[in-house]
TIMI-2910 file (N, C-alpha, C, CB; in pm, 1 decimal, decimal comma, always signed):
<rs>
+----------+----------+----------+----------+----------+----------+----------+----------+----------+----------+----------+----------+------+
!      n_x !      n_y !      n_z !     ca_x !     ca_y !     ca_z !      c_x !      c_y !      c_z !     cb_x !     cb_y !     cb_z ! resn !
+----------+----------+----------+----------+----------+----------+----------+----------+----------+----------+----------+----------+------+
!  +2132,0 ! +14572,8 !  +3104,9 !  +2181,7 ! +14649,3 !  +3217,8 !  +2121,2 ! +14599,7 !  +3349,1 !  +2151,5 ! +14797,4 !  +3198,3 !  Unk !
!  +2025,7 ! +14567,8 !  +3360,1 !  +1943,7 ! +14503,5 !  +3471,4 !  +1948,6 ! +14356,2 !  +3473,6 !  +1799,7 ! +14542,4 !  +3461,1 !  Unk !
!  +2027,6 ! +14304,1 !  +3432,0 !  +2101,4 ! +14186,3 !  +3470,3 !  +2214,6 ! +14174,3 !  +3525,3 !  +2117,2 ! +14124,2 !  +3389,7 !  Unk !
!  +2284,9 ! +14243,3 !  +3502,1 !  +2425,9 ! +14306,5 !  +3512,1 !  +2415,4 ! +14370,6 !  +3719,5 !  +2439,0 ! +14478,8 !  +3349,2 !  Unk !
!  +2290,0 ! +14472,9 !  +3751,4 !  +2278,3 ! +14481,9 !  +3847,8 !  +2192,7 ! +14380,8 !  +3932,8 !  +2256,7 ! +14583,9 !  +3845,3 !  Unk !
!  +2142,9 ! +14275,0 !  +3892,5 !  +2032,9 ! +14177,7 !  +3971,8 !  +2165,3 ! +14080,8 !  +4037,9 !  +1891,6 ! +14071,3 !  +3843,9 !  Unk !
!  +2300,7 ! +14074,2 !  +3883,6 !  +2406,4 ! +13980,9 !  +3921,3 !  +2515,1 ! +14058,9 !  +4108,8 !  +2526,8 ! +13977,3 !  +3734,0 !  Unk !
!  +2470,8 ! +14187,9 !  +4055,9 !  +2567,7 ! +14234,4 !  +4137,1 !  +2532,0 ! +14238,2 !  +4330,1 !  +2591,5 ! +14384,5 !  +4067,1 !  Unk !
!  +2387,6 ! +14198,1 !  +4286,0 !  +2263,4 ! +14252,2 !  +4425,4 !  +2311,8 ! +14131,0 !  +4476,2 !  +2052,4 ! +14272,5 !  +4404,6 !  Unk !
!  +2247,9 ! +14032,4 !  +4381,6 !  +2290,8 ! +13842,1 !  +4415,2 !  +2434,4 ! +13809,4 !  +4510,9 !  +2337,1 ! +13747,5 !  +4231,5 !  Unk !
!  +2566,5 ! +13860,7 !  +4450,2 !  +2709,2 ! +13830,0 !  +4498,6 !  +2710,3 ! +13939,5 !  +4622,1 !  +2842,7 ! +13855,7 !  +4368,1 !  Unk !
!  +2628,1 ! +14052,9 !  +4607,9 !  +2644,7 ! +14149,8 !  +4782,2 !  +2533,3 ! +14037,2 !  +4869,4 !  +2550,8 ! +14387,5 !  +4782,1 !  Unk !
!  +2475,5 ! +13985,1 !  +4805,5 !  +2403,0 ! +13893,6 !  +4943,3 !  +2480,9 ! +13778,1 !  +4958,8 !  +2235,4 ! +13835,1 !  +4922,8 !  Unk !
!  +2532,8 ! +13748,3 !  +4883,4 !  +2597,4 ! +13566,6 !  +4898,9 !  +2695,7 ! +13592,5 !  +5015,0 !  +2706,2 ! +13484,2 !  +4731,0 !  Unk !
!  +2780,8 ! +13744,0 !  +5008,0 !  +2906,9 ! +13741,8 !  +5067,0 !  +2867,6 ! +13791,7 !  +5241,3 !  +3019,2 ! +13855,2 !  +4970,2 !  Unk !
!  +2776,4 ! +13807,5 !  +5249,1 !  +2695,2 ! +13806,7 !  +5391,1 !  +2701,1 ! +13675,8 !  +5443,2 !  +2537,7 ! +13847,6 !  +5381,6 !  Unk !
!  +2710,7 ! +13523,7 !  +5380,6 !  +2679,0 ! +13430,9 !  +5409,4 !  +2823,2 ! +13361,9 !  +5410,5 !  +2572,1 ! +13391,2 !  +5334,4 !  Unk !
!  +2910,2 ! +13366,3 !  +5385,7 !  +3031,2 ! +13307,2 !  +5348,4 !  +3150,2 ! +13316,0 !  +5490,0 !  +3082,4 ! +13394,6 !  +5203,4 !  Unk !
!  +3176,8 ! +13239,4 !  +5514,5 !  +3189,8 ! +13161,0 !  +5638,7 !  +3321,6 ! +13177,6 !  +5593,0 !  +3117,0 ! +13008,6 !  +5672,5 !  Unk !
!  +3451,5 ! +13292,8 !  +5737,6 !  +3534,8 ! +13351,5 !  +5734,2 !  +3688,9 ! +13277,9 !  +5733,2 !  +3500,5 ! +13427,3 !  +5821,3 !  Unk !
!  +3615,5 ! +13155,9 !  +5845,5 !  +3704,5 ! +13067,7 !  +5908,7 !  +3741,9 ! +12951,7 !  +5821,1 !  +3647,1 ! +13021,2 !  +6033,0 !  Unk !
!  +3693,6 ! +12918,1 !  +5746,0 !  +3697,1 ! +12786,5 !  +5674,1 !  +3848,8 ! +12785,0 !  +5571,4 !  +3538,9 ! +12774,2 !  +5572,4 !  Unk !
!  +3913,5 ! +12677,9 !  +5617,8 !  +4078,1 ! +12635,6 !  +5609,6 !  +4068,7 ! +12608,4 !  +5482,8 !  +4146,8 ! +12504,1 !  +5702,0 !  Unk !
!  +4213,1 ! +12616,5 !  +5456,0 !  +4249,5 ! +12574,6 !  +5288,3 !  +4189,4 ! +12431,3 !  +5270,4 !  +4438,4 ! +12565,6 !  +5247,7 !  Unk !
!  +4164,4 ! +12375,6 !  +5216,0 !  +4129,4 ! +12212,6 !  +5158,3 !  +4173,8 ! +12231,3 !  +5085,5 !  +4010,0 ! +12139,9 !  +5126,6 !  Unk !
!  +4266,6 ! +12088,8 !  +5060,4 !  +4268,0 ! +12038,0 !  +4921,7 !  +4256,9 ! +11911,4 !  +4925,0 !  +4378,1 ! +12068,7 !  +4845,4 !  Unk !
!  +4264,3 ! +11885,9 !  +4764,0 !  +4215,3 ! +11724,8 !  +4744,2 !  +4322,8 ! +11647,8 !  +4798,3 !  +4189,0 ! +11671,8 !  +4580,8 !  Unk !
!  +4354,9 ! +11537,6 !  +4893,9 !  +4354,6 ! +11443,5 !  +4931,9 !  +4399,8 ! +11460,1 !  +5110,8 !  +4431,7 ! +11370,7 !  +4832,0 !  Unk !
!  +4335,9 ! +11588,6 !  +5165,3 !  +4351,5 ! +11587,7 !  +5309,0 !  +4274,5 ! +11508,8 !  +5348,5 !  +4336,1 ! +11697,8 !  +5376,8 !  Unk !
!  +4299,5 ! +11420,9 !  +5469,5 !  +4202,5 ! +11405,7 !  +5587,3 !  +4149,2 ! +11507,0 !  +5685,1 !  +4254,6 ! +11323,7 !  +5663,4 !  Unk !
!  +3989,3 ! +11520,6 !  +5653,6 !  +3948,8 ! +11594,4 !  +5723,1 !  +3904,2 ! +11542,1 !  +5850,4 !  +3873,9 ! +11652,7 !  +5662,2 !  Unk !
!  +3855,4 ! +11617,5 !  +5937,6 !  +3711,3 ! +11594,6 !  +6021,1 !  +3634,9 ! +11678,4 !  +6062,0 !  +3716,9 ! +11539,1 !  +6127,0 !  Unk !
!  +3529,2 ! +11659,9 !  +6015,4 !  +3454,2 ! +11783,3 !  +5984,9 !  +3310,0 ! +11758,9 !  +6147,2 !  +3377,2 ! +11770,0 !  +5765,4 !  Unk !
!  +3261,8 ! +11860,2 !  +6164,3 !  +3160,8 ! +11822,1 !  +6284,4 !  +3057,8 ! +11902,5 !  +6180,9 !  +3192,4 ! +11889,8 !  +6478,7 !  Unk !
!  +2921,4 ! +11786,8 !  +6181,5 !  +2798,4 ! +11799,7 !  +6149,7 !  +2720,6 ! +11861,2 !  +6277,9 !  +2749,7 ! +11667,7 !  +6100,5 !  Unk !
!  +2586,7 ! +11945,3 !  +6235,3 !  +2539,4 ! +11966,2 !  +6339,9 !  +2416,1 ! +11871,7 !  +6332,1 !  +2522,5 ! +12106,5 !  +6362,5 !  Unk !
!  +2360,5 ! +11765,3 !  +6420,7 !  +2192,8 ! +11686,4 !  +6393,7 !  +2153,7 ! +11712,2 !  +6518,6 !  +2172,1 ! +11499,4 !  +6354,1 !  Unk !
!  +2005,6 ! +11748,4 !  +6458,7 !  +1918,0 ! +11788,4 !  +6558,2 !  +1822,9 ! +11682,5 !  +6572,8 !  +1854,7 ! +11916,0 !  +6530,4 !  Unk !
!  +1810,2 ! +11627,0 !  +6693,4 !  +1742,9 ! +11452,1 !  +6719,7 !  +1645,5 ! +11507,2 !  +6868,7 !  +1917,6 ! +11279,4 !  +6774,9 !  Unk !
!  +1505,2 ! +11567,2 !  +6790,7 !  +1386,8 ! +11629,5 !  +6857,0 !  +1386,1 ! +11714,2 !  +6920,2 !  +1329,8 ! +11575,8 !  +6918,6 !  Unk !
!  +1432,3 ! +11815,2 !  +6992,8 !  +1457,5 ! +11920,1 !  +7049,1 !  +1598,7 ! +11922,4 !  +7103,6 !  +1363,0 ! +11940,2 !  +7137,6 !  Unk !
!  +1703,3 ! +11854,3 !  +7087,2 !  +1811,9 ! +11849,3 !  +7104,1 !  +1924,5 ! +11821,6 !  +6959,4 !  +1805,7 ! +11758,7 !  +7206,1 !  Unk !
!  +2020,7 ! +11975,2 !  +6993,1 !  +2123,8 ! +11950,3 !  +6892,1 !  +2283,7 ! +11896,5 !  +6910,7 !  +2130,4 ! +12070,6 !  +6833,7 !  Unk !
!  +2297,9 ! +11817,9 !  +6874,2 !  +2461,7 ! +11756,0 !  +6873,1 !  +2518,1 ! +11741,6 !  +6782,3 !  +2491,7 ! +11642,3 !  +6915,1 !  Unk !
!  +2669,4 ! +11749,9 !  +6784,6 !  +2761,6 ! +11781,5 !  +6672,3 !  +2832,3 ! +11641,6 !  +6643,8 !  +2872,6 ! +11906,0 !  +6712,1 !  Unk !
!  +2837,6 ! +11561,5 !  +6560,3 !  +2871,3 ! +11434,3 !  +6510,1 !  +2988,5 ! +11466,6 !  +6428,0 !  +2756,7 ! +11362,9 !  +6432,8 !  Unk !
!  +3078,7 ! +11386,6 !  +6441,7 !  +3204,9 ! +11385,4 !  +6372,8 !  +3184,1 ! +11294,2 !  +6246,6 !  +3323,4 ! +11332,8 !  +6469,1 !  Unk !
!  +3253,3 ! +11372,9 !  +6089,8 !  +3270,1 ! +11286,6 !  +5987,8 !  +3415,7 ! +11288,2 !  +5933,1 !  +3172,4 ! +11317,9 !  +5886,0 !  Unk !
!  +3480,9 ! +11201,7 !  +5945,0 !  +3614,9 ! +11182,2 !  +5945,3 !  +3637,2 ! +11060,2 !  +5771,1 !  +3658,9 ! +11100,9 !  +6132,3 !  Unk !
!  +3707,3 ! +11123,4 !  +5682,9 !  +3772,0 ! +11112,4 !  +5582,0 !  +3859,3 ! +11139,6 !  +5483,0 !  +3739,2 ! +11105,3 !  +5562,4 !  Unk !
!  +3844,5 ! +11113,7 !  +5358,8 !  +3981,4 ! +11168,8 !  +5260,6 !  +3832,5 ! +11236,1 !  +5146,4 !  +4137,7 ! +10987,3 !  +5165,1 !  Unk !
!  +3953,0 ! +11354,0 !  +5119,1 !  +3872,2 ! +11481,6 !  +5023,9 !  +3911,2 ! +11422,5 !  +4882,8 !  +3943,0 ! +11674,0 !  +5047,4 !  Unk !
!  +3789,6 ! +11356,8 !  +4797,0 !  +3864,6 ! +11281,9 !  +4657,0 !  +3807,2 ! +11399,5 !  +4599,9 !  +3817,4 ! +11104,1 !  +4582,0 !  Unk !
!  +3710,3 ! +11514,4 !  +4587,5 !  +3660,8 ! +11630,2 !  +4500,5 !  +3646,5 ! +11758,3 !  +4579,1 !  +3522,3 ! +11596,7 !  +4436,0 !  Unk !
!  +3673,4 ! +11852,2 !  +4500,3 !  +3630,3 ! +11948,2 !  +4557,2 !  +3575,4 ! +12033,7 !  +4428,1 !  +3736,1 ! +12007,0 !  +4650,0 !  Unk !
!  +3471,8 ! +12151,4 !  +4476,9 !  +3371,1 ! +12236,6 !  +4349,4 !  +3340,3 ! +12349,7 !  +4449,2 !  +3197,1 ! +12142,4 !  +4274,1 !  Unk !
!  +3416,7 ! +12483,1 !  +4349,3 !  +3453,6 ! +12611,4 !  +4430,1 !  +3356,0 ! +12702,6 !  +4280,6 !  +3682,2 ! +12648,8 !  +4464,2 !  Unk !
!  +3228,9 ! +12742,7 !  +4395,3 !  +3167,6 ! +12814,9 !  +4296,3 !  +3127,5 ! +12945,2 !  +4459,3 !  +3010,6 ! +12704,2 !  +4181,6 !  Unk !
!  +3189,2 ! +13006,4 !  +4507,9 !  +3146,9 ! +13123,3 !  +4608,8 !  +3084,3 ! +13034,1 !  +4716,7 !  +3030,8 ! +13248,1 !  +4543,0 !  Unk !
!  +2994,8 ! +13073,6 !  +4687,2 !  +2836,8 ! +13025,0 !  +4878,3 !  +2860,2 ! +12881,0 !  +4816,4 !  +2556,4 ! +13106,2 !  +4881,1 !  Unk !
!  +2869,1 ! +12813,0 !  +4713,5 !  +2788,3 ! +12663,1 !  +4666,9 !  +2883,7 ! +12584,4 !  +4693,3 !  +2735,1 ! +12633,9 !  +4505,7 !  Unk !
!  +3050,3 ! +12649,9 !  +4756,0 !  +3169,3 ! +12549,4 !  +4755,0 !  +3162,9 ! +12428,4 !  +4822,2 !  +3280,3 ! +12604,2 !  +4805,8 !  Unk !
!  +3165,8 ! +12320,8 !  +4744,6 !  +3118,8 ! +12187,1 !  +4857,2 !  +3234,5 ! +12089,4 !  +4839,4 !  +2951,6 ! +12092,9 !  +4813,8 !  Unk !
!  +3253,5 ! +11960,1 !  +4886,1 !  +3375,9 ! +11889,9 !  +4890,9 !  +3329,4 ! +11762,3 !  +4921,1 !  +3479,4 ! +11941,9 !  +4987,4 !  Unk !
!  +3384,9 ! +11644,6 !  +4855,0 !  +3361,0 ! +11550,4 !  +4865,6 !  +3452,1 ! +11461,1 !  +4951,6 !  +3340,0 ! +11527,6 !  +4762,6 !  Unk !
!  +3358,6 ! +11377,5 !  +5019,6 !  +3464,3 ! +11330,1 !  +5193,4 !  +3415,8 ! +11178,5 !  +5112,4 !  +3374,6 ! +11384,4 !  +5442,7 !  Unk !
!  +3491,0 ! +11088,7 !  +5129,3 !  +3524,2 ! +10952,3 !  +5122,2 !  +3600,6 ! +10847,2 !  +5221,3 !  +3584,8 ! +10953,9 !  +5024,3 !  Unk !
!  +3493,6 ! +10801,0 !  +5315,2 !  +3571,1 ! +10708,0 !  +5406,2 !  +3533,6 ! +10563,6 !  +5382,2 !  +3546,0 ! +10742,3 !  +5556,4 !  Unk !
!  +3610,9 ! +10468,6 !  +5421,9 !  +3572,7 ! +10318,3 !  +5448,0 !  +3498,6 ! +10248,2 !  +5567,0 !  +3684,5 ! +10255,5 !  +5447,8 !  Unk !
!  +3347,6 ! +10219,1 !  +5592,5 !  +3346,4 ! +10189,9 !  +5680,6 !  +3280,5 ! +10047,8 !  +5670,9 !  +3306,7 ! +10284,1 !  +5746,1 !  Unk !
!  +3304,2 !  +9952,5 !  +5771,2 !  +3301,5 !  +9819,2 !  +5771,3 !  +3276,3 !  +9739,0 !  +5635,8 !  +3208,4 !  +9789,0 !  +5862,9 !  Unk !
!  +3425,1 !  +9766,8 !  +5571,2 !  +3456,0 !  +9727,1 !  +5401,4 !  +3344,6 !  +9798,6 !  +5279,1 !  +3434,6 !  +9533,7 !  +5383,9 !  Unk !
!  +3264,8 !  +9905,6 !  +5357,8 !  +3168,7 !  +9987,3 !  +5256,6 !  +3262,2 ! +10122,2 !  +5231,6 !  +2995,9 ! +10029,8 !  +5332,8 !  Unk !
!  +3261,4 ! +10153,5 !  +5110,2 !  +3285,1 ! +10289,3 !  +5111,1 !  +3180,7 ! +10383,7 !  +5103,4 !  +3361,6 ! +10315,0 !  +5020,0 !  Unk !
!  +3186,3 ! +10489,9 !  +5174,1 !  +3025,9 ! +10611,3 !  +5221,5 !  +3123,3 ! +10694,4 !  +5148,4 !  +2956,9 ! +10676,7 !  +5434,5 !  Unk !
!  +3082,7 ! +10843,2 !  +5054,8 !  +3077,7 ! +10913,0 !  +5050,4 !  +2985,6 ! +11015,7 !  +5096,6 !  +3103,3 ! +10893,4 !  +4988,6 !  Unk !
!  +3022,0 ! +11133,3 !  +5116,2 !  +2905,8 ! +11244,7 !  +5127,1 !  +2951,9 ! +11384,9 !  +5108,2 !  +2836,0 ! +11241,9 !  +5268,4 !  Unk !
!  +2868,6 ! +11455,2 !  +5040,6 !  +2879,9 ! +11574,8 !  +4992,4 !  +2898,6 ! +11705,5 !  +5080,1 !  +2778,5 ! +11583,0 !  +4922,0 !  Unk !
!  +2979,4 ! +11788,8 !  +5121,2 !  +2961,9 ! +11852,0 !  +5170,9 !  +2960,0 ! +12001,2 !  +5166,2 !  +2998,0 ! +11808,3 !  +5216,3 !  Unk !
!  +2828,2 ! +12147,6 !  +5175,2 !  +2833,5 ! +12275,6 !  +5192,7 !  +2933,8 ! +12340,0 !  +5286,8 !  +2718,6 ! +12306,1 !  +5224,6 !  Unk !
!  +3064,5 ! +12322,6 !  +5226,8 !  +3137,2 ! +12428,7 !  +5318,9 !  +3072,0 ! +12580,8 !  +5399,7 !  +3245,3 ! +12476,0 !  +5222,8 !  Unk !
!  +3011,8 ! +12667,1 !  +5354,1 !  +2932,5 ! +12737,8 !  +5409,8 !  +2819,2 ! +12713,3 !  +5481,8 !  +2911,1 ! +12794,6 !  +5344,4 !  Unk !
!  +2795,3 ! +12608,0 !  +5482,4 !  +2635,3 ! +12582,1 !  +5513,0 !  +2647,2 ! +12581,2 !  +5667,5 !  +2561,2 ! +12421,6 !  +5444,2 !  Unk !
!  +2512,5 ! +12638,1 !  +5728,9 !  +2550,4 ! +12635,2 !  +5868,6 !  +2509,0 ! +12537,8 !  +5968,3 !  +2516,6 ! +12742,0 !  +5916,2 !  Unk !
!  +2495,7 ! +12399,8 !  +5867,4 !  +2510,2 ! +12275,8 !  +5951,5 !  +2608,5 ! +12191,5 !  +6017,4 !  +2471,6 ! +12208,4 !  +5899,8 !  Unk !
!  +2737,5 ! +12300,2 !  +5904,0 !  +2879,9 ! +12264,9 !  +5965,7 !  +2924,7 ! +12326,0 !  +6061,5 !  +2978,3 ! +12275,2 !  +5889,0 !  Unk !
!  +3001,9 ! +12307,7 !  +6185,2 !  +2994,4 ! +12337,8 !  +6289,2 !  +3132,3 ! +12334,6 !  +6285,6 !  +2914,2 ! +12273,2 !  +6374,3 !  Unk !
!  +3229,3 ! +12260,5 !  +6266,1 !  +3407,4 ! +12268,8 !  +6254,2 !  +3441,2 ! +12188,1 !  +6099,5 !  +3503,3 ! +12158,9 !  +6416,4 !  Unk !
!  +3576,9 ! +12204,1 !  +6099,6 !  +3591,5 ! +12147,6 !  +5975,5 !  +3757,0 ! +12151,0 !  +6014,8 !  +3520,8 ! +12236,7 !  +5828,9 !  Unk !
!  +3868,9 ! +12041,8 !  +6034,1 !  +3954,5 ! +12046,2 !  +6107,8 !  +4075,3 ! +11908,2 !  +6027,7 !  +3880,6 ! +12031,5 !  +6264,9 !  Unk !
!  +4187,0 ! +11998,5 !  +5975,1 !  +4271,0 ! +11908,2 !  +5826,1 !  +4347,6 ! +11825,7 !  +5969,5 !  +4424,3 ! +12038,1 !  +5664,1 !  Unk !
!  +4344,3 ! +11731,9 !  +5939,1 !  +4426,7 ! +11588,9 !  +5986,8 !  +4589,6 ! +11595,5 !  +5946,5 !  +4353,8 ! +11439,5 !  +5897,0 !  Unk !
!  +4554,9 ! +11538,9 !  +5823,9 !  +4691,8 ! +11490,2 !  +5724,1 !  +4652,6 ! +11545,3 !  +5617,6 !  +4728,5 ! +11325,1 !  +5692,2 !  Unk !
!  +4752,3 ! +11591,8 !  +5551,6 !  +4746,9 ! +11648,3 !  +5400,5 !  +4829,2 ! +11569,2 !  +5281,8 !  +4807,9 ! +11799,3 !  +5403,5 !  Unk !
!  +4796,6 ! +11474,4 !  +5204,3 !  +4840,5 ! +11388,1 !  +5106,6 !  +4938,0 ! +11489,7 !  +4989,0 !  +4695,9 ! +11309,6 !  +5039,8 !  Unk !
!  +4979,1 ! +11397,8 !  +4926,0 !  +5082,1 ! +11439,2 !  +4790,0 !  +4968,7 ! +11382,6 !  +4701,0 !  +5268,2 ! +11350,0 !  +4767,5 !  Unk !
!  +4931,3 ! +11473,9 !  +4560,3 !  +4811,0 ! +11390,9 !  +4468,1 !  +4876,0 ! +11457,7 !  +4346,6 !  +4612,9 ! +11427,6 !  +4496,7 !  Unk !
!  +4852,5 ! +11389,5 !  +4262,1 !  +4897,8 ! +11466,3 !  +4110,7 !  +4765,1 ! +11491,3 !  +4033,6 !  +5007,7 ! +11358,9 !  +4000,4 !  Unk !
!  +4623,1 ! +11437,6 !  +4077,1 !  +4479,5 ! +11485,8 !  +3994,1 !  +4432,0 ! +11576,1 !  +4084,5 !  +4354,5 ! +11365,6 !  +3960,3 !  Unk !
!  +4304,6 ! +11628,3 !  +4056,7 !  +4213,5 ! +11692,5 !  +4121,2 !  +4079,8 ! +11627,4 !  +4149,8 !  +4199,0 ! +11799,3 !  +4057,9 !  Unk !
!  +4065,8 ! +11506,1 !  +4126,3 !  +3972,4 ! +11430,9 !  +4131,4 !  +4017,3 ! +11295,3 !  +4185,2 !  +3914,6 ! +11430,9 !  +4011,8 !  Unk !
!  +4022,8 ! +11244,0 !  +4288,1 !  +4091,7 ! +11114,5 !  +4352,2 !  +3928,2 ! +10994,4 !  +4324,7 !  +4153,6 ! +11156,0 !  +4575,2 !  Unk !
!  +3847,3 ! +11023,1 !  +4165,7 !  +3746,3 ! +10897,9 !  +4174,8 !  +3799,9 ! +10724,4 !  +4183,7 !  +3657,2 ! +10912,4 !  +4034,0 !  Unk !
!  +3935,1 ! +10740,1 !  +4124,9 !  +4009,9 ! +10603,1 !  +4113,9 !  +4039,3 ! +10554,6 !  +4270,4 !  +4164,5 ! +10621,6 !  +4020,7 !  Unk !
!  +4001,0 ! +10612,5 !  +4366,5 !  +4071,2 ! +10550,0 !  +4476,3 !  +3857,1 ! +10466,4 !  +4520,8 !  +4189,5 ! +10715,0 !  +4626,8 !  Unk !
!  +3743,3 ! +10496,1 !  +4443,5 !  +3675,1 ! +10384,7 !  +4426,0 !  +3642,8 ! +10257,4 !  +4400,4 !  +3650,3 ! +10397,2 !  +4400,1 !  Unk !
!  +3765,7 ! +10220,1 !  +4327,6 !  +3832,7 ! +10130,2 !  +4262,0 !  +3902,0 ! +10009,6 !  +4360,8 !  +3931,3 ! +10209,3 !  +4182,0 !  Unk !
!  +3977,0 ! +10072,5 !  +4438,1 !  +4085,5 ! +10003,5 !  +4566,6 !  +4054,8 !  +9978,3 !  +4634,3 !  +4172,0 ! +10043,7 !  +4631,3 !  Unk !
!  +4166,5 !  +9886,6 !  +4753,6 !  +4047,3 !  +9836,0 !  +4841,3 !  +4212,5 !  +9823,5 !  +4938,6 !  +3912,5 !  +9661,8 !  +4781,0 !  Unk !
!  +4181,6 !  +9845,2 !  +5076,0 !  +4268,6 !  +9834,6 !  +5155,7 !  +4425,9 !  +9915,2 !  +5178,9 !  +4271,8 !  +9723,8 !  +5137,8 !  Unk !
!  +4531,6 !  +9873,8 !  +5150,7 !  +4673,6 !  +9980,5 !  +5151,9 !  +4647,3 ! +10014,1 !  +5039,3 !  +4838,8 !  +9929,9 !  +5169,2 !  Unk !
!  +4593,7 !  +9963,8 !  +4929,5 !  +4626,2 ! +10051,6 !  +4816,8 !  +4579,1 ! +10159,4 !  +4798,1 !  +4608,7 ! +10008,7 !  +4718,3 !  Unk !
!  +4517,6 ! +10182,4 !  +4912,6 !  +4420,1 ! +10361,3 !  +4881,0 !  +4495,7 ! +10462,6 !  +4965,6 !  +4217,1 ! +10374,0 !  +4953,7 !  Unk !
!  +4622,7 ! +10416,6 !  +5021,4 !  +4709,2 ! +10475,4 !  +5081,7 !  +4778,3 ! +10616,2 !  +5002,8 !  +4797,4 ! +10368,7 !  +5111,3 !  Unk !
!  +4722,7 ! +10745,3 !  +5057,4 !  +4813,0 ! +10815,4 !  +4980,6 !  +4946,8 ! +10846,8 !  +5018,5 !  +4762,3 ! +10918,1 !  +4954,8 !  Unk !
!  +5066,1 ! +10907,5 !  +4996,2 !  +5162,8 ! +10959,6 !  +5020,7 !  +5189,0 ! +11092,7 !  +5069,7 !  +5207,6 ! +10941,1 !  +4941,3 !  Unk !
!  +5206,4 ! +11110,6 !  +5207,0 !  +5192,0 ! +11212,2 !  +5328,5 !  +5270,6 ! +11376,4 !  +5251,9 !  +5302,8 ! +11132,0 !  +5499,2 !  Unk !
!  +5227,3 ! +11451,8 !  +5255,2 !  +5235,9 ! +11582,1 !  +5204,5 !  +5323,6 ! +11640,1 !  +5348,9 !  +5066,7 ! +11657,9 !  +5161,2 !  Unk !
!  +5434,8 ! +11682,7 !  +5397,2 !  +5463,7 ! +11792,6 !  +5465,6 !  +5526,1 ! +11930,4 !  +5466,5 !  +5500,6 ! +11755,7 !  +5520,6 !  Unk !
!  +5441,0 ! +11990,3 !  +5500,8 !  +5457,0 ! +12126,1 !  +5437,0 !  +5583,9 ! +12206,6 !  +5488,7 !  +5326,6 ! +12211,7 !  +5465,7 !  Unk !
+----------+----------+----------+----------+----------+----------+----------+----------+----------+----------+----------+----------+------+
</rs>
């Protein structure tokens, strides 16, 4: 029984934290998302601009995986949708995908990682 209420204490605090504004995603939008970095007593908001190959929807922990190309490297990075280092989060283009996991577009290299434009 006192697990049952420790679970229930846990999800009334998480939902204090859960960030109202945050847009549908799905896997293969272009996002651009604004980071917040703080560089010594000054904070600025840096743009990360890519394609969403994962996403993992667990409440407060929902995070999303951004995948861009930059000078023939591919960067991924993980991202806390709630977390309050994110500052905007703003869909570009929204792709046509038939998985939920776009890891094969690791694989490609150039047009072939081209997805096929979604309009709604």
């Amino acid at each position: 029984m006192t697990k049952f209420n420790n679970q229930e204490i846990i999800n009334n605090l998480q939902t204090q934290f859960l960030k109202k504004e945050t847009p549908n995603i799905r896997i293969g939008d272009n996002v651009k998302i604004g980071v917040k970095i703080i560089e010594g007593n000054k904070e600025r908001v840096q743009f990360y601009e890519g394609t969403v190959i994962a996403k993992k929807n667990t409440s407060i922990n929902t995070t999303i995986t951004v995948r861009k190309v930059f000078q023939g490297v591919g960067i991924e990075r993980i991202f806390l949708l709630h977390s309050p280092k994110i500052d905007s989060i703003q869909i570009l283009r929204s792709s046509k995908v038939r998985r939920a996991k776009l890891y094969y577009l690791r694989n490609l290299q150039g047009k072939a990682t081209r997805l096929k434009q979604r309009f709604n």
